[in-house]
C-alpha positions as CSV (number, residue, x, y, z in Angstrom):
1,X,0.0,0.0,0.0
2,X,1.4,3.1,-1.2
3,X,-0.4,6.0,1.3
4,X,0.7,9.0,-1.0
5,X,-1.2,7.7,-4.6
6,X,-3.6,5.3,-2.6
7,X,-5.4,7.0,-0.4
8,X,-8.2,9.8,-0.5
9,X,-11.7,10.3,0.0
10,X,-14.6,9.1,-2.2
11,X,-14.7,11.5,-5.0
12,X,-17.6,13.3,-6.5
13,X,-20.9,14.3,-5.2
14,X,-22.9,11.0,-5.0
15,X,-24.8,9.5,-2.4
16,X,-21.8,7.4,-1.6
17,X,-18.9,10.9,-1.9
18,X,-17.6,12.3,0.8
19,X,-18.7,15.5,-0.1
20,X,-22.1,14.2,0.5
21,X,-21.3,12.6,3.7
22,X,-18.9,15.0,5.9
23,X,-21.6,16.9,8.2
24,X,-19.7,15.5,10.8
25,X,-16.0,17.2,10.2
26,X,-18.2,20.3,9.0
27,X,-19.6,20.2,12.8
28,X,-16.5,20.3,14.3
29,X,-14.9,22.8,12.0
30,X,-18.0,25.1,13.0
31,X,-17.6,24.1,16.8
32,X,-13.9,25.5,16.3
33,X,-14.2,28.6,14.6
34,X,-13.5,30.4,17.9
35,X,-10.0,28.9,18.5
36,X,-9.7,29.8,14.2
37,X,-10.7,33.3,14.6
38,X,-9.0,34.4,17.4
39,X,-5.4,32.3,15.5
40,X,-6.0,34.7,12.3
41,X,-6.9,38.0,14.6
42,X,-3.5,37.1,16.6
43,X,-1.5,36.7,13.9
44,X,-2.9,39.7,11.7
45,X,-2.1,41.7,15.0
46,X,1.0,40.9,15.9
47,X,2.8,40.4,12.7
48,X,0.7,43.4,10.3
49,X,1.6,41.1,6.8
50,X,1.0,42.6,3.6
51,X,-0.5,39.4,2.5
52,X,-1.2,36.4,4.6
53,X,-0.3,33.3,3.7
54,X,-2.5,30.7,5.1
55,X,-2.3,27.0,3.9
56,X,-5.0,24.3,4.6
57,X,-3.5,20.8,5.3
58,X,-5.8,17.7,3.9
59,X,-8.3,19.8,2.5
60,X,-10.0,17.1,0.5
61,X,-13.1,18.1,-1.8
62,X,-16.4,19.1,0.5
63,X,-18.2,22.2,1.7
64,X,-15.9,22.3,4.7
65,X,-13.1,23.8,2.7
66,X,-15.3,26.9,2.1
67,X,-16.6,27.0,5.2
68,X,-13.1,27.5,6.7
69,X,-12.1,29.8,3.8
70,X,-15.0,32.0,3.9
71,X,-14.2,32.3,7.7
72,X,-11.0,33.4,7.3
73,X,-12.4,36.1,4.6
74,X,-14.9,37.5,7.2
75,X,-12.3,37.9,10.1
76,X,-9.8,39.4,7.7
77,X,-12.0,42.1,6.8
78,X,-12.8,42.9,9.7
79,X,-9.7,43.2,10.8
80,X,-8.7,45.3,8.0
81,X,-11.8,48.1,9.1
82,X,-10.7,48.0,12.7
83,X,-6.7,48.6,11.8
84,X,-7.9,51.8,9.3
85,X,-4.6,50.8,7.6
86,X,-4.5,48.1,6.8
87,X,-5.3,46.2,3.5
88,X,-4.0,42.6,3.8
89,X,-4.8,39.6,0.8
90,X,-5.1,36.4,1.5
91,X,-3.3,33.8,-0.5
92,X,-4.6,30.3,0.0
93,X,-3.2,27.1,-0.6
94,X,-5.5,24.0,-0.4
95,X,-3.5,20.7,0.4
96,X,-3.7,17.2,0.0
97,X,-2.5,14.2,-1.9
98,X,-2.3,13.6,-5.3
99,X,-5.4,11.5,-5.6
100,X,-7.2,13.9,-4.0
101,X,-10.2,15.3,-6.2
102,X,-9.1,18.5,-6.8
103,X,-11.4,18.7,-10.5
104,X,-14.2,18.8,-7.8
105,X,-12.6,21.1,-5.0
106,X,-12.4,23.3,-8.1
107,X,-15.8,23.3,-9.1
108,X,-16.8,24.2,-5.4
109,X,-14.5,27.0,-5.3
110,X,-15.8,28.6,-9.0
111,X,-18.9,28.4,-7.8
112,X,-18.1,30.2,-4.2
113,X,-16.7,32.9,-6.3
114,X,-19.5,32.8,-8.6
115,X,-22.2,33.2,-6.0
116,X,-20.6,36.1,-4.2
117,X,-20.7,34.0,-0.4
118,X,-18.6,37.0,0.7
119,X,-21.2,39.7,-0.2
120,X,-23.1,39.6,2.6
121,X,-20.3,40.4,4.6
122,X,-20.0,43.9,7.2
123,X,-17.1,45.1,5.8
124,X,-15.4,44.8,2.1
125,X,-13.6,41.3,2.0
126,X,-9.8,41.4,0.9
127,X,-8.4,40.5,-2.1
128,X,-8.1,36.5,-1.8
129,X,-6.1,34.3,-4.5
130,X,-6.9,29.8,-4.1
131,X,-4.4,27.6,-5.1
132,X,-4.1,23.6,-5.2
133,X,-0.9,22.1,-3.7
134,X,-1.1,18.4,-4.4
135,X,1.7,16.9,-1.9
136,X,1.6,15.2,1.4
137,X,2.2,17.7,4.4
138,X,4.6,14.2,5.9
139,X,6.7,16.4,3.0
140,X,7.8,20.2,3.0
141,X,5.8,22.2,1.0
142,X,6.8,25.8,1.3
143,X,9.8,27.8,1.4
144,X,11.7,28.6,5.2
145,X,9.0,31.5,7.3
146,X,7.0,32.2,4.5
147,X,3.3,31.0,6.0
148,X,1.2,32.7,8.7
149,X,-1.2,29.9,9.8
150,X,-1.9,26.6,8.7
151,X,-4.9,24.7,9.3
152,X,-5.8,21.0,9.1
153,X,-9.5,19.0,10.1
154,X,-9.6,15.7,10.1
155,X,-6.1,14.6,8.9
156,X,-3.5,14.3,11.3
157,X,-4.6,10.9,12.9
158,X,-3.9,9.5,9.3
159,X,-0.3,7.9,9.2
160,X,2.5,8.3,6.8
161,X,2.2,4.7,6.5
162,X,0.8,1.4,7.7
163,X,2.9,0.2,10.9
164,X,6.1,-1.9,9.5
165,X,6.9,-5.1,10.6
166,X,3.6,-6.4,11.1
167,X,4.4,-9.4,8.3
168,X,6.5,-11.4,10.3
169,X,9.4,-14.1,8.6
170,X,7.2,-16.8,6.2
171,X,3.9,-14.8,5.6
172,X,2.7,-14.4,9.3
173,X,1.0,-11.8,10.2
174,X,1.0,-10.4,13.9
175,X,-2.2,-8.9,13.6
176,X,-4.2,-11.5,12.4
177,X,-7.7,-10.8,11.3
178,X,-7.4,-7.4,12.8
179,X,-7.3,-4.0,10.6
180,X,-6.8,-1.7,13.8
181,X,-5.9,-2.2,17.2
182,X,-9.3,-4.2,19.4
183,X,-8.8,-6.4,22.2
184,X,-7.2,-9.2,20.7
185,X,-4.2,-7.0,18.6
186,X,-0.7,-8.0,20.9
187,X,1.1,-5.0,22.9
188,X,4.1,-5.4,20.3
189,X,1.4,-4.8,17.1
190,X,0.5,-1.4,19.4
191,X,3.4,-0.6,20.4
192,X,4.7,0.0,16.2
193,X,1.4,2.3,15.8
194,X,2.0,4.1,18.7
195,X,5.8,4.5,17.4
196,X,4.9,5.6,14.3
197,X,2.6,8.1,15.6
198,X,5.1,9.9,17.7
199,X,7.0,9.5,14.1
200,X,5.2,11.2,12.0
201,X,3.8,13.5,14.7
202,X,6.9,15.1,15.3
203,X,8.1,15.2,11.5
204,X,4.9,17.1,10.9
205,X,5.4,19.4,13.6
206,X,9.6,20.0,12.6
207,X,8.2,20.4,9.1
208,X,5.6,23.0,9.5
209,X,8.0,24.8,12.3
210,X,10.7,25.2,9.5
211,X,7.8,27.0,7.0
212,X,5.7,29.0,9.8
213,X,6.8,32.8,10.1
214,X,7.4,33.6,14.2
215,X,4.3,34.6,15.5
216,X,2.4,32.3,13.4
217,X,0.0,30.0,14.6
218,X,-1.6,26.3,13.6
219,X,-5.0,24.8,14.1
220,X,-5.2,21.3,13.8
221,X,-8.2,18.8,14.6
222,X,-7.5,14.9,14.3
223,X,-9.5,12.0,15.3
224,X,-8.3,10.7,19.0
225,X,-9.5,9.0,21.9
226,X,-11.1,10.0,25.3
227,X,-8.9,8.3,28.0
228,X,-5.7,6.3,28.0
229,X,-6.5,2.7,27.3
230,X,-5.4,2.4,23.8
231,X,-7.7,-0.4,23.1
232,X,-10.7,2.0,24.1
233,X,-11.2,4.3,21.6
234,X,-13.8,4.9,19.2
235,X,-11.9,4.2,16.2
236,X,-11.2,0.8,17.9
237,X,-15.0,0.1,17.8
238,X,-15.6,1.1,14.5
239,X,-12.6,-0.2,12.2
240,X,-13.0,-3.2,14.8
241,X,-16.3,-4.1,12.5
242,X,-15.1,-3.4,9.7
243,X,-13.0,-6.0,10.5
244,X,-15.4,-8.3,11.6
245,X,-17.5,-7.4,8.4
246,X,-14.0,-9.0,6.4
247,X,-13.7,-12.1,8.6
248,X,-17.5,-12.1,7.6
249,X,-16.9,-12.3,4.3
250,X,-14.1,-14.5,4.4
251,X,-16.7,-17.4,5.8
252,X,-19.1,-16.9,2.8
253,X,-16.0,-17.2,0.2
254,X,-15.9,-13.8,-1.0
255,X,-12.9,-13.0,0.8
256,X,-9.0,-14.7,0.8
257,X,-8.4,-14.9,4.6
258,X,-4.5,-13.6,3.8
259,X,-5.9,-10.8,2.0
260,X,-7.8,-9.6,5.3
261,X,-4.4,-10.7,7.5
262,X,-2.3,-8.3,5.1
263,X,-4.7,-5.1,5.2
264,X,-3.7,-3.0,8.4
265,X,-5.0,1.0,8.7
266,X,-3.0,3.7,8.3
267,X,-4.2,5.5,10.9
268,X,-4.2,5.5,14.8
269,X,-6.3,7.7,17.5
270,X,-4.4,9.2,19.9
271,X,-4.8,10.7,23.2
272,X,-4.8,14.1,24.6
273,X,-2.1,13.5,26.7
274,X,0.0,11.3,24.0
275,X,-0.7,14.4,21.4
276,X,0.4,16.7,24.3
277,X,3.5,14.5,25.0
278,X,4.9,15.2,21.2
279,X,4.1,18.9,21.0
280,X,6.5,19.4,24.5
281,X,9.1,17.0,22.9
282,X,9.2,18.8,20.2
283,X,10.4,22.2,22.2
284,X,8.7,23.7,18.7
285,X,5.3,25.4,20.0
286,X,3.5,26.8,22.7
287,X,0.5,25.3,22.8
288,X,-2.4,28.0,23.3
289,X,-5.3,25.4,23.7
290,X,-6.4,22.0,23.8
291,X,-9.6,20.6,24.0
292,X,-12.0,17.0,23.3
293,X,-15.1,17.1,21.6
294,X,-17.2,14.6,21.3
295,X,-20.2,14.1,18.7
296,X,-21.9,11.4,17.6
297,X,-21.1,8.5,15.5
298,X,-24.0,9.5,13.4
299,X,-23.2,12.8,11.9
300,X,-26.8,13.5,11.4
301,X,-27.8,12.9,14.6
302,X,-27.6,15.9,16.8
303,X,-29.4,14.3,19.9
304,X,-27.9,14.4,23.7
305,X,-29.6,11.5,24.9
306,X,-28.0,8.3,25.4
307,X,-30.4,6.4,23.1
308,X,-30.4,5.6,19.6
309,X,-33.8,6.6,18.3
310,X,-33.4,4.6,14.4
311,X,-30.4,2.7,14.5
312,X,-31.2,1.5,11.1
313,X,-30.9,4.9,9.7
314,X,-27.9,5.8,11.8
315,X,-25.9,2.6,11.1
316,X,-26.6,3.9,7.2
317,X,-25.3,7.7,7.9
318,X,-22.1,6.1,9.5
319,X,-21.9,3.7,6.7
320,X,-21.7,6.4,3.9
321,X,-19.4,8.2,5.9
322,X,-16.8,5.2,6.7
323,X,-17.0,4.0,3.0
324,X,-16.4,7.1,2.0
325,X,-13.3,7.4,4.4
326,X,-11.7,4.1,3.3
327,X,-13.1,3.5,0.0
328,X,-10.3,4.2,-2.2
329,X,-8.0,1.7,0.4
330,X,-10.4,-1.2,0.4
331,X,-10.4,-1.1,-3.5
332,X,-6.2,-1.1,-3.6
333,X,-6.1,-3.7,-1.5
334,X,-9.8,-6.1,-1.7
335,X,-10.5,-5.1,-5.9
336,X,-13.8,-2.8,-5.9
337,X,-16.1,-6.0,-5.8
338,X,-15.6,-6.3,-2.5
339,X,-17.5,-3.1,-1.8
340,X,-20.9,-3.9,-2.3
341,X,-21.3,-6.9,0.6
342,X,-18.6,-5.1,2.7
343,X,-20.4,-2.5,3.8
344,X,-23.5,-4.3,3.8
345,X,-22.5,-6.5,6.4
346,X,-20.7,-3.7,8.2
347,X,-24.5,-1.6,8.5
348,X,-25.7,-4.8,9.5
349,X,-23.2,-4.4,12.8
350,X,-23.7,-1.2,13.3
351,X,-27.1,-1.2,13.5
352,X,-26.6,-4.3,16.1
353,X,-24.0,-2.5,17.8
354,X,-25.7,0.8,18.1
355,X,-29.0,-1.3,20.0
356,X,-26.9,-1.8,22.5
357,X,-25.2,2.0,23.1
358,X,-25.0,5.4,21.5
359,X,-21.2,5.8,20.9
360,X,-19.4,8.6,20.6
361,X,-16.8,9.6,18.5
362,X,-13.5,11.9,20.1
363,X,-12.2,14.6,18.0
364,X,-8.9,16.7,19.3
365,X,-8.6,20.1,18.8
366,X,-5.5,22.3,19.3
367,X,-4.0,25.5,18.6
368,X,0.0,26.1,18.5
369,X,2.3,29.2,18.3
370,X,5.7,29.4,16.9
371,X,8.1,31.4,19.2
């Protein structure tokens, strides 16, 4: 599995894209606009650019990117009222991997312009200028103190990699039927995700440290866990049915058992405090704030209760979502026949699964300073 040309999100604007199915991360972004807002007002203040360079990391192909774009219009002319002097642009860059679907990201952001979404704004909006920067941010994409805030949703808990060494000497492999870490995945099979973690982690923060200006800032939101036990988070539960919807398939034929034995995520949920632990390793950043948020697994559910009120209809919300997540790796790996009764089973499980408890997912969000 090559991460860089392999993976990205389901493309187009189907039922099954993830354009269509990202309410959730467009949630989050919205429940963070604070810590966003008050990143671009400090660094407007403090460092008075001429044009602000602002780059966001794994920006995919959904609404989301315009939200966060059209946020950072509205704060920058404000800002540029208030100072009397001041008449910053805004060059964007919009990042992710080459297989990202940029054709659509494009049409989204013709059409922003087109429709004039910053019209209705209290003060004139800057000059802004959008560019696509197809690369992986494990990479360095810009020249030495030349951006002024990055931002990245939803990306960082995806690895540079899948764990090495899980294919041990004659075709064994330590994680068995496992795709992620559950119960039955051995301490040395967690141990190489949480090592490459703290790998890429800290090359990500030493790469964007070299291209941030002083004074400039990061937000950054990744998937994560609530408490320490690494077996207990809610990545765990879900990629633990996918899983079981593979062994599933392997009983009825449809599946070569070594296939599912060879397919590990790239990905791992981290804690606060293990994200927390990197950042002060690093000596790199201050970090302004850290918090958890936690939302539903249905992204269309915005309930508080405890109880799942169709867990038919939910378990096919998370579905979309999920496939639309892992999509373009189960058809690398699996072929894209697999896809079909995958998922089938796997709403089948989560609809069982969610009759039992309401989970919840746990997003990290965090804001750094380079000193």
């Amino acid at each position: 599995m090559d991460i860089e040309r392999d993976l990205h999100m389901a493309e187009g604007e189907g039922d099954w894209s993830y354009s269509s199915n990202s309410r959730r991360q467009e949630i989050v972004i919205r429940e963070t606009k604070p810590m966003i807002e008050n990143a671009i007002k400090e660094v407007y203040t403090a460092l008075l650019p001429k044009t602000l360079i602002i780059a966001d990391l794994g920006c995919s192909a959904a609404q989301n990117t315009l939200i966060f774009i059209s946020n950072v219009i509205r704060v920058i002319a404000d800002q540029n009222k208030c100072s009397g002097d001041g008449h910053v642009e805004v060059q964007f860059f919009l990042n992710d991997l080459p297989g990202n679907d940029f054709n659509e990201l494009f049409r989204l952001i013709q059409n922003f312009k087109r429709l004039g979404t910053t019209d209705e704004m209290a003060h004139v909006p800057p000059l802004y200028y959008i560019l696509g920067l197809p690369d992986s941010y494990y990479n360095r994409l810009f020249p030495c103190e030349s951006v002024h805030l990055f931002h990245s949703s939803y990306c960082l808990h995806w690895r540079s990699q899948q764990p090495e060494g899980l294919e041990a000497w004659r075709e064994t492999y330590l994680n068995e039927d496992n795709i992620y870490i559950t119960k039955t995945t051995t301490p040395a099979v967690v141990k190489k995700y949480q090592e490459l973690f703290y790998k890429d982690f800290s090359l990500f923060l030493k790469l964007r440290y070299e291209e941030l200006v002083y004074g400039g800032q990061m937000v950054l939101i990744l998937c994560g866990r609530k408490d320490e036990d690494v077996y207990n988070g809610y990545l765990n539960q879900l990629f633990g049915l996918v899983a079981r919807s593979l062994q599933n398939l392997v009983l009825k034929g449809l599946v070569e058992k070594k296939k599912v034995e060879s397919f590990n995520l790239p990905v791992y949920g981290p804690s606060v405090v293990e994200v927390k632990d990197v950042v002060m390793e690093s000596h790199l950043f201050k970090m302004d704030h850290i918090k958890l948020i936690e939302t539903n697994w249905d992204p269309f559910d915005d309930s508080e209760g405890d109880e799942v009120k169709n867990s038919a209809c939910s378990s096919t919300n998370i579905t979309k979502l999920i496939r639309s997540l892992l999509k373009s790796l189960v058809v690398c790996h699996f072929g894209e026949t697999i896809l079909e009764p995958l998922f089938k089973e796997f709403t089948y499980l989560v609809a069982k699964h969610l009759e039992k408890e309401k989970t919840k997912a746990a997003i990290i969000a965090m804001s750094l300073k380079k000193e």
